[in-house]
MITORZA-670546 format. One record per residue (C-alpha): x, y, z; residue in three letters; residue number from 1. Coordinates in nm, 2 decimals, decimal comma, always signed. Each point is the difference from the previous one (the first is absolute). Layout:
N
+--------+--------+--------+-----+-----+
!     c1 !     c2 !     c3 ! res !   n !
+--------+--------+--------+-----+-----+
!      X !      Y !      Z ! ALA ! NUM !
...
+--------+--------+--------+-----+-----+
! end
This chain:
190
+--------+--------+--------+-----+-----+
!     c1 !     c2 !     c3 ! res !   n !
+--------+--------+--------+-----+-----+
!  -2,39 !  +0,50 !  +1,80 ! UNK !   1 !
!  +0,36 !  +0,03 !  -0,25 ! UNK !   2 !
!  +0,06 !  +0,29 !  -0,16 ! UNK !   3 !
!  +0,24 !  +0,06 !  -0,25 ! UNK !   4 !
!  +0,21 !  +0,33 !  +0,06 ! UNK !   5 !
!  +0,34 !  +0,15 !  -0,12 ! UNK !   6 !
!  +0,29 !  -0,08 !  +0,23 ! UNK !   7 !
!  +0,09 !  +0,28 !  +0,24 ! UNK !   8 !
!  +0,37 !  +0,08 !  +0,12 ! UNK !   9 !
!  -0,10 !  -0,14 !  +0,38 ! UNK !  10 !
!  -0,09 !  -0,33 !  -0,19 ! UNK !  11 !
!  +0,38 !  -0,09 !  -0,12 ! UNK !  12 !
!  +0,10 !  -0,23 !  +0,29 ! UNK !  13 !
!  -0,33 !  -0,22 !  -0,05 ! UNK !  14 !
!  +0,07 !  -0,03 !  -0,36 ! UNK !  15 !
!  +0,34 !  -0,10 !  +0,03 ! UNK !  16 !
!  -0,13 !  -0,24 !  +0,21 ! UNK !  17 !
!  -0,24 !  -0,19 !  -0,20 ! UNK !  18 !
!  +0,27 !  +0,05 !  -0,29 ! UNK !  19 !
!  +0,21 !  -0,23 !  +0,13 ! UNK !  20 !
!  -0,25 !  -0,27 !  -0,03 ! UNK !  21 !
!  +0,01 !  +0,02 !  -0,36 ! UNK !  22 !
!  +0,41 !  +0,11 !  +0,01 ! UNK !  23 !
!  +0,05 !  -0,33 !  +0,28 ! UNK !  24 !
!  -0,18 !  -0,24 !  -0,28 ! UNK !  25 !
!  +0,23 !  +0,17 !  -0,31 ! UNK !  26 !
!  +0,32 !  -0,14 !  +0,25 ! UNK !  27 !
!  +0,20 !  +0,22 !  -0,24 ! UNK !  28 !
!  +0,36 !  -0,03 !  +0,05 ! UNK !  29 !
!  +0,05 !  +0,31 !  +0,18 ! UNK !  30 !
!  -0,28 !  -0,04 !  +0,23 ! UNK !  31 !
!  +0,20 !  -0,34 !  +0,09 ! UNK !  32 !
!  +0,24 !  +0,18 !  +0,09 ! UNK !  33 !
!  -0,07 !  +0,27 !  +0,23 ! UNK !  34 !
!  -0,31 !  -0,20 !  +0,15 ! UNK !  35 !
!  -0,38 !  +0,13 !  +0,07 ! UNK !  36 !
!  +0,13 !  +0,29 !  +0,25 ! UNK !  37 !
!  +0,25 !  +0,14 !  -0,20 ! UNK !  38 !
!  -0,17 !  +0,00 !  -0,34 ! UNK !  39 !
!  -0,34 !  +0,14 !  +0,18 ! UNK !  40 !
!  +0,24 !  +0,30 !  +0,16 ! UNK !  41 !
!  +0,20 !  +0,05 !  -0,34 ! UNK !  42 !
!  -0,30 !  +0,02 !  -0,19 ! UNK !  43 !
!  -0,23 !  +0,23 !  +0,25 ! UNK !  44 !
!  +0,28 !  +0,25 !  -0,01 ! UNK !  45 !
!  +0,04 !  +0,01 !  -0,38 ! UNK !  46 !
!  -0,39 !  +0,01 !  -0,02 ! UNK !  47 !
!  +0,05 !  +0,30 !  +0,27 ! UNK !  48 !
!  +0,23 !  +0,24 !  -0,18 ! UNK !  49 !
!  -0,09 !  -0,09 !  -0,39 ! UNK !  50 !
!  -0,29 !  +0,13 !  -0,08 ! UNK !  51 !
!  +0,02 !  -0,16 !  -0,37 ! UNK !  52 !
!  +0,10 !  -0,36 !  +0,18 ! UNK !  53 !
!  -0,13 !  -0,33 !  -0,04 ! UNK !  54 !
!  -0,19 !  +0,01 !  +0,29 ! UNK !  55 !
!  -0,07 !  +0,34 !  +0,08 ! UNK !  56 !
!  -0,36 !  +0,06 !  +0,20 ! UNK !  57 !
!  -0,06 !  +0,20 !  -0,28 ! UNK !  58 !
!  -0,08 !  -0,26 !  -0,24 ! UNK !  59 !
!  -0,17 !  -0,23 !  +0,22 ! UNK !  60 !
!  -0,40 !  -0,08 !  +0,01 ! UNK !  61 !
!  -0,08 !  -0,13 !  +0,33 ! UNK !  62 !
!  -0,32 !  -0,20 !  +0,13 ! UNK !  63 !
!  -0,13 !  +0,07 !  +0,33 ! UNK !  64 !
!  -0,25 !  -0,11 !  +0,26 ! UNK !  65 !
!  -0,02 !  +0,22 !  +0,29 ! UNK !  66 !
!  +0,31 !  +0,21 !  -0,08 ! UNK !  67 !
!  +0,20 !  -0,33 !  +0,01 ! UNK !  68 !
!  +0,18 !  -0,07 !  -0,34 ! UNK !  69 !
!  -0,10 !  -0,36 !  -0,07 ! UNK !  70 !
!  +0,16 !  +0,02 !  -0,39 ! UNK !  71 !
!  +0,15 !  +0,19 !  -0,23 ! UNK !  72 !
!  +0,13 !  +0,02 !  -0,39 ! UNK !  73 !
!  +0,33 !  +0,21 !  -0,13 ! UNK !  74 !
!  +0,05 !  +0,09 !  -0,30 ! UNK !  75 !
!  +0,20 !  +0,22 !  -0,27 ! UNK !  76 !
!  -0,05 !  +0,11 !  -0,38 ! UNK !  77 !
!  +0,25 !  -0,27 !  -0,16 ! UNK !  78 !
!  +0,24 !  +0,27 !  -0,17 ! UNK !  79 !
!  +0,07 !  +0,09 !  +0,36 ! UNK !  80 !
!  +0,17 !  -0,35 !  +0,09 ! UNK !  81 !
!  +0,36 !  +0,09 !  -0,02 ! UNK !  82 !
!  -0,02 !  +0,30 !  +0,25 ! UNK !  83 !
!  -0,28 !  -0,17 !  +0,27 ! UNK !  84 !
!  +0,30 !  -0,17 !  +0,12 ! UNK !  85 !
!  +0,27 !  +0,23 !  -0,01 ! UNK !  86 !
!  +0,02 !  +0,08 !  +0,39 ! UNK !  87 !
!  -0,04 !  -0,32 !  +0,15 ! UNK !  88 !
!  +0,29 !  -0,12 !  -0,20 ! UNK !  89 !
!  +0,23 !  +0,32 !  +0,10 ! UNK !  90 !
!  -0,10 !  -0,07 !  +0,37 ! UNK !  91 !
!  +0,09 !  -0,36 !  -0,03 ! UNK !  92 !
!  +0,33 !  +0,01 !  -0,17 ! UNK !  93 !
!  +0,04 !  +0,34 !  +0,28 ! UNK !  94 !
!  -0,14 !  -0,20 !  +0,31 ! UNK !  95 !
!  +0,17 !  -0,32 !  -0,08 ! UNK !  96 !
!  +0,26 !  +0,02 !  -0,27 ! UNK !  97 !
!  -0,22 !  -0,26 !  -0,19 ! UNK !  98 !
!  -0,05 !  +0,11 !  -0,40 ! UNK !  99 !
!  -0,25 !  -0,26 !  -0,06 ! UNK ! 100 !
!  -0,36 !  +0,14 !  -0,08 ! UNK ! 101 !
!  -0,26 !  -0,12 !  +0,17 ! UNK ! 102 !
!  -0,21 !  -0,01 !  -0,27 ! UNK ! 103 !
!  +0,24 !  -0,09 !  -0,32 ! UNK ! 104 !
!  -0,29 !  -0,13 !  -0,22 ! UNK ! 105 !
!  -0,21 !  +0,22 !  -0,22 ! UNK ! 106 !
!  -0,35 !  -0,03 !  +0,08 ! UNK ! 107 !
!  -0,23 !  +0,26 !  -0,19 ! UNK ! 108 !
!  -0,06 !  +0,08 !  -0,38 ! UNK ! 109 !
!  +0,05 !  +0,40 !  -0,11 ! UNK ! 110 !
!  -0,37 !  +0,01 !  -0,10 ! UNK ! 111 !
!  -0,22 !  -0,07 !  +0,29 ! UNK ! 112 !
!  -0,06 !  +0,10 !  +0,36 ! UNK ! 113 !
!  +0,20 !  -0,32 !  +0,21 ! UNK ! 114 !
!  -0,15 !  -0,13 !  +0,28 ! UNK ! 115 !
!  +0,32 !  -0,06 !  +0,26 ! UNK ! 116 !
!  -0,20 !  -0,19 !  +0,23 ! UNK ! 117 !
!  -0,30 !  -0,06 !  +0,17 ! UNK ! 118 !
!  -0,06 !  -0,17 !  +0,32 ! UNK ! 119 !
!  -0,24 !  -0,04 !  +0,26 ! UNK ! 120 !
!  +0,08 !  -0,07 !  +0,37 ! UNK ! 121 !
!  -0,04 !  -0,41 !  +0,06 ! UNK ! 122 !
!  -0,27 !  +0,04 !  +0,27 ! UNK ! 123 !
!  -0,20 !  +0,19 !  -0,25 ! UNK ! 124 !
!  +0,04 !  -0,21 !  -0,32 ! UNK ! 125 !
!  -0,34 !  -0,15 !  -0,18 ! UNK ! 126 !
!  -0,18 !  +0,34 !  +0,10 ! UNK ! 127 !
!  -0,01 !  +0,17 !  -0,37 ! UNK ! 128 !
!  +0,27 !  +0,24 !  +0,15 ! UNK ! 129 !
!  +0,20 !  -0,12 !  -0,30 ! UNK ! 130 !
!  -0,27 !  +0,07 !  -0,26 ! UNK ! 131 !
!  -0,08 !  +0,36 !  +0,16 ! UNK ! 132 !
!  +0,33 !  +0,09 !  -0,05 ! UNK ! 133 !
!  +0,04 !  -0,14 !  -0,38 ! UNK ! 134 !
!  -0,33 !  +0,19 !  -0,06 ! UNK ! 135 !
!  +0,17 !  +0,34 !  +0,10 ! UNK ! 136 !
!  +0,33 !  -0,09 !  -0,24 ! UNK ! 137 !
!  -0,21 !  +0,17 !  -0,32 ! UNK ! 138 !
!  -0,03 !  +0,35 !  +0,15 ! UNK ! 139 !
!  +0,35 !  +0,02 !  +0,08 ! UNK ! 140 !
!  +0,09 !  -0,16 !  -0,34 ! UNK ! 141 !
!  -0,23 !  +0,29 !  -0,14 ! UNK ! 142 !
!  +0,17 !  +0,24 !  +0,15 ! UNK ! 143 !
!  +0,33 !  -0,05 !  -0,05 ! UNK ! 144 !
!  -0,11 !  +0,01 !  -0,36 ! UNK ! 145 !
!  +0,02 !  -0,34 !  -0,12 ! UNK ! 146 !
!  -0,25 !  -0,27 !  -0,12 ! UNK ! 147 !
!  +0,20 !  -0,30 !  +0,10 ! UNK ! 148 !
!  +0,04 !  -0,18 !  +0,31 ! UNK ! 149 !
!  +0,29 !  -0,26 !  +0,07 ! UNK ! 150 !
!  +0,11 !  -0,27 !  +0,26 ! UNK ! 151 !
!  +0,17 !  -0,33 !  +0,05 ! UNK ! 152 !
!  -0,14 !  -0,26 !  +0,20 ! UNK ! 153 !
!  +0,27 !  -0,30 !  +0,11 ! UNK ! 154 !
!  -0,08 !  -0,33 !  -0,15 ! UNK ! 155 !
!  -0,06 !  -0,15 !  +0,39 ! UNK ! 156 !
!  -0,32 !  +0,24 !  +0,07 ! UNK ! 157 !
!  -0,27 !  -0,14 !  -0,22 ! UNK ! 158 !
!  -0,27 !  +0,14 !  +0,22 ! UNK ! 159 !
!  +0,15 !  +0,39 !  -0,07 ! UNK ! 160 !
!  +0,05 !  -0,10 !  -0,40 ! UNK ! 161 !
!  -0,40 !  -0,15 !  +0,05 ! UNK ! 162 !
!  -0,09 !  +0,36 !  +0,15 ! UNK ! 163 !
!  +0,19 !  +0,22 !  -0,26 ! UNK ! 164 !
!  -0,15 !  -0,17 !  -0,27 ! UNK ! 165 !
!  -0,37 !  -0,01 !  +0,14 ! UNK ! 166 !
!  +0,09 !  +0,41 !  +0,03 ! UNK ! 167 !
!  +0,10 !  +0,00 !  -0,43 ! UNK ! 168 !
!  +0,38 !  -0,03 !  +0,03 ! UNK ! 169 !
!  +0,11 !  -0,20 !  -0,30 ! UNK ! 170 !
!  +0,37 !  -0,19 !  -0,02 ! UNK ! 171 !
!  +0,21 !  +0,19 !  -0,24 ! UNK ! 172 !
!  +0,34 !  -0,16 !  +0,05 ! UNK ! 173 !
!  +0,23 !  -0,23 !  +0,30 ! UNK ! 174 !
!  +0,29 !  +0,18 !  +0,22 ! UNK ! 175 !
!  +0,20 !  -0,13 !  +0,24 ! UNK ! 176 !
!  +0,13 !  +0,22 !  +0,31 ! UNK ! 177 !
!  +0,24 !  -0,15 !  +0,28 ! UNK ! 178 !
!  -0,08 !  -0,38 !  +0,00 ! UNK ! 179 !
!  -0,39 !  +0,03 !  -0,09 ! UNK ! 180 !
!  -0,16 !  -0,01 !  -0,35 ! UNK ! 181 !
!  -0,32 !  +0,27 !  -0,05 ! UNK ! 182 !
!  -0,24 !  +0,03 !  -0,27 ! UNK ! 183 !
!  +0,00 !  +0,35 !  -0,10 ! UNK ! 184 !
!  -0,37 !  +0,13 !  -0,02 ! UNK ! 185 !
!  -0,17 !  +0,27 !  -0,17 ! UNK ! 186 !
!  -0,40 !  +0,18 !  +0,07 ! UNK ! 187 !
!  -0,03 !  +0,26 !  -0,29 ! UNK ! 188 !
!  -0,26 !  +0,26 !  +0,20 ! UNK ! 189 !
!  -0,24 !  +0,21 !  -0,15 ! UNK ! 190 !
+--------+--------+--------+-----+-----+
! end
């Protein structure tokens, strides 16, 4: 049986992990560069020591069936953008003299809660681990005190744009980040 719980500090490595699914499929310039290994290591010890960071356990959902994380969703308030990524691109200009961000692209609006990412492990895909955990998104909306839930979904998954939409996320606008274009959707929650 999933259930849907809030990311614990002993969770980190596994949610790096399936992070770089989504962070492999971006193929963002920087992640070109320093490969699978080294962006995974770069970005587990930012997510380590900044507790306000991108990728922090701290604002992670994750799904699990017998204490196995088989998905998760990150996420942020949208006024938070410019700081979630402050000490991944100290660490990477300190580690390897590089200035490039790895995330250059502006992603969320100021007014709504931004889902980073969701992802489910490939051997558990077409389970409804995906739906549990966009069913949970409301309460943490609610309780970071806004009404408004955001994403973007790249243009080459329909089958993610089908499921948002089927959830009440409605396309409010078009962004590009790295090489891929998104719609940017929207659920307004009660």
């Amino acid at each position: 049986m999933i259930k849907i719980r809030k990311a614990q500090a002993k969770d980190l490595t596994r949610l790096i992990e399936l992070e770089m699914i989504i962070i492999d499929e971006m193929g963002t310039n920087l992640y070109q560069e320093l490969g699978l290994q080294r962006s995974q290591e770069l970005i587990l010890e930012a997510s380590k020591s900044d507790p306000k960071g991108r990728y922090h356990y701290s604002r992670a959902i994750v799904a699990t069936e017998k204490e196995q994380i088989v998905g998760l969703a990150y996420g942020f308030l949208g006024n938070e953008e410019k700081i979630v990524n402050l000490k991944l691109d100290a660490l990477t200009e300190q580690k390897y003299k590089i200035k490039e961000k790895f995330f250059p692209d502006p992603e969320a609006l100021k007014n709504e809660w931004y889902l980073d990412s969701l992802v489910v492990d490939p051997k558990w895909q077409n389970q409804g681990i995906g739906t549990a955990l966009l069913n949970y998104l409301p309460k943490i909306a609610k309780d970071e005190g806004v009404n408004i839930i955001g994403l973007n979904v790249d243009d080459q998954n329909p089958l993610a744009k089908a499921l948002y939409e089927r959830k009440g996320f409605r396309s409010i606008s078009r962004i590009k980040i790295g090489t891929h274009n998104y719609s940017h959707l929207q659920k307004f929650i009660k």
